[in-house]
N, C-alpha and C positions, 0 to 999 in steps of 0.2 A: 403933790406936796411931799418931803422929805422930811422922815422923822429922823434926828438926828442918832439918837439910841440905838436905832434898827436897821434904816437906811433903805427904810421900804417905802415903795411907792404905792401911791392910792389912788387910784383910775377909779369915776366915777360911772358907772354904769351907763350905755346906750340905749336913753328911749327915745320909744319910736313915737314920732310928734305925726300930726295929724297930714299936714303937709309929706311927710316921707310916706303915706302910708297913701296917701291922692295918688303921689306918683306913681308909685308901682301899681295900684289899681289901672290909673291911665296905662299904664307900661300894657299890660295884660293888652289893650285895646291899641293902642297905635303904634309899637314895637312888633306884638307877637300877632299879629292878628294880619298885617301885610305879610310877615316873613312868609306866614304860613300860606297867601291865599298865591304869596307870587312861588316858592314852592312845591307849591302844589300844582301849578299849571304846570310851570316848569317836566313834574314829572310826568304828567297826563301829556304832554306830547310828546314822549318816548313810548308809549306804549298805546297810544289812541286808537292802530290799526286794529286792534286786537277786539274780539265781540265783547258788548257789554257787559257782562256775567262776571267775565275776566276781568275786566277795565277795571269794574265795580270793586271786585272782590283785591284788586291791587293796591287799587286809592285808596278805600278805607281801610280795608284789615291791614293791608304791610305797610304802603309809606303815610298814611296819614298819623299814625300814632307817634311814629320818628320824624316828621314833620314838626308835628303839635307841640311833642315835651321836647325837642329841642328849642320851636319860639318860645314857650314858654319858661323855658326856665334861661335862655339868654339875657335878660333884664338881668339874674340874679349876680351875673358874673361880675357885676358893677358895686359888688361889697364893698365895705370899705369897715372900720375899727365895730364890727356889729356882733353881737352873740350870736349864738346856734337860734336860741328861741327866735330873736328878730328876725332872721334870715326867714326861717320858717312861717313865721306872720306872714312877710313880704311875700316869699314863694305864694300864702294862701289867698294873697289881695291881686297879684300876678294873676292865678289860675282864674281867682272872681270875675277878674275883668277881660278874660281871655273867654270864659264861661257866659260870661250875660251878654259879648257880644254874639258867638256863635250862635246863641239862643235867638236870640233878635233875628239875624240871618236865616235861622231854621221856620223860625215863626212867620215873621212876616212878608221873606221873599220867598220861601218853601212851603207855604203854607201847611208847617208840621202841627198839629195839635198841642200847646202850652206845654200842658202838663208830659207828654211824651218826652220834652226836653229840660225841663226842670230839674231830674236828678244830675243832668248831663252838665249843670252850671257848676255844680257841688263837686263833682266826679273830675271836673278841669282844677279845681282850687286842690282837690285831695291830692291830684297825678306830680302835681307841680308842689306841693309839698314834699313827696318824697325824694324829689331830683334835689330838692333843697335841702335835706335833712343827710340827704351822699356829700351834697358839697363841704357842706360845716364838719363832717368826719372824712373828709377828704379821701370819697368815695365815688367820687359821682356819676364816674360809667356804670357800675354799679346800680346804683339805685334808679338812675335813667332809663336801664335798661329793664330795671323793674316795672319801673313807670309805665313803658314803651308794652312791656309783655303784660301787665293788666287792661291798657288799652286798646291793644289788637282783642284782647281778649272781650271784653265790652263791645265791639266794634263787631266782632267775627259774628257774635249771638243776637247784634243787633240786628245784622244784613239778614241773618235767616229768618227772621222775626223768634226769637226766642226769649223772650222775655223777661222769665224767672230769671233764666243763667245771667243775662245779664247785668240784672239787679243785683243777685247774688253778687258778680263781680264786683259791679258801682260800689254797694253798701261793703265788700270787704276793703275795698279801697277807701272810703271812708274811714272806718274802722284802723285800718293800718296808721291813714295820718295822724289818727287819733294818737294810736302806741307812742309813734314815734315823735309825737309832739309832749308827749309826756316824757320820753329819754331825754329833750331838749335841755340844755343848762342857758345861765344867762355867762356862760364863758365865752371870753372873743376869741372870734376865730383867730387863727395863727395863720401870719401868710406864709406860705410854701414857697 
């Protein structure tokens, strides 16, 4: 609407309806979830010859985390007229649904213990918020990169079994999307 006086225009704000918010959940599951598993073979046969310690310590510490937060945060590239906040919801329904299914896979075909992967559902929604919260400031190797290096970092002190470090990580990664979910505005991005 054109106010004659001023010749300003009035954009109604982007909410986010429940149907946007299904999808990027599903996103997290039937987008990021092949990317990562075809991926991931992918890399596991360039280096299969290699003893398992190695193998181990390649797939999860180095490429699974560059794996992960790039499926996961390719759904977001598909913005369109949305704020910083929105983006950053979506990124956290992305990571949700990248996170509960991992869990599922870890649980019921890996028979990993529930609760061992529970924070890991949270931890995918946080990782994937921050590649979201680079793109909206038009950052996002950046922050990917951040993502990527809290990841390895989760992952490294997983493989040794270390516990605490890990959680420490998990929970500052949390914490972080918190921050940065609080710098979020409800301004639309600008396309570059």
């Amino acid at each position: 609407m054109t106010d004659n006086k001023t010749d300003m225009i009035f954009i109604k704000p982007h909410e986010l309806g429940w149907r946007e918010r299904i999808f990027f959940l599903l996103s997290g599951i039937v987008v990021s979830i092949p990317i990562t598993l075809f991926l991931e073979a992918l890399d596991q046969s360039f280096y299969s010859f290699l003893p398992v310690f190695i193998t181990t310590f390649l797939s999860v510490v180095i490429f699974a985390p560059f794996i992960e937060e790039f499926s996961k945060a390719y759904p977001l590239f598909y913005r369109y007229s949305l704020s910083e906040r929105s983006l950053f919801i979506l990124a956290l329904l992305v990571g949700l649904g990248f996170g509960i299914t991992e869990f599922c896979i870890y649980v019921f075909i890996y028979g990993v213990p529930f609760y061992v992967r529970i924070p890991a559902i949270f931890f995918h929604a946080a990782s994937t918020s921050l590649v979201a919260y680079g793109i909206a400031k038009n950052k996002p190797a950046l922050f990917y990169l951040l993502a990527v290096g809290l990841h390895m970092s989760a992952n490294f002190f997983a493989i040794i079994n270390q516990l605490i470090p890990a959680m420490v990580v998990t929970f500052f990664t949390y914490y972080l999307s918190y921050l940065l979910y609080q710098k979020t505005t409800n301004r639309y991005l600008e396309p570059k």
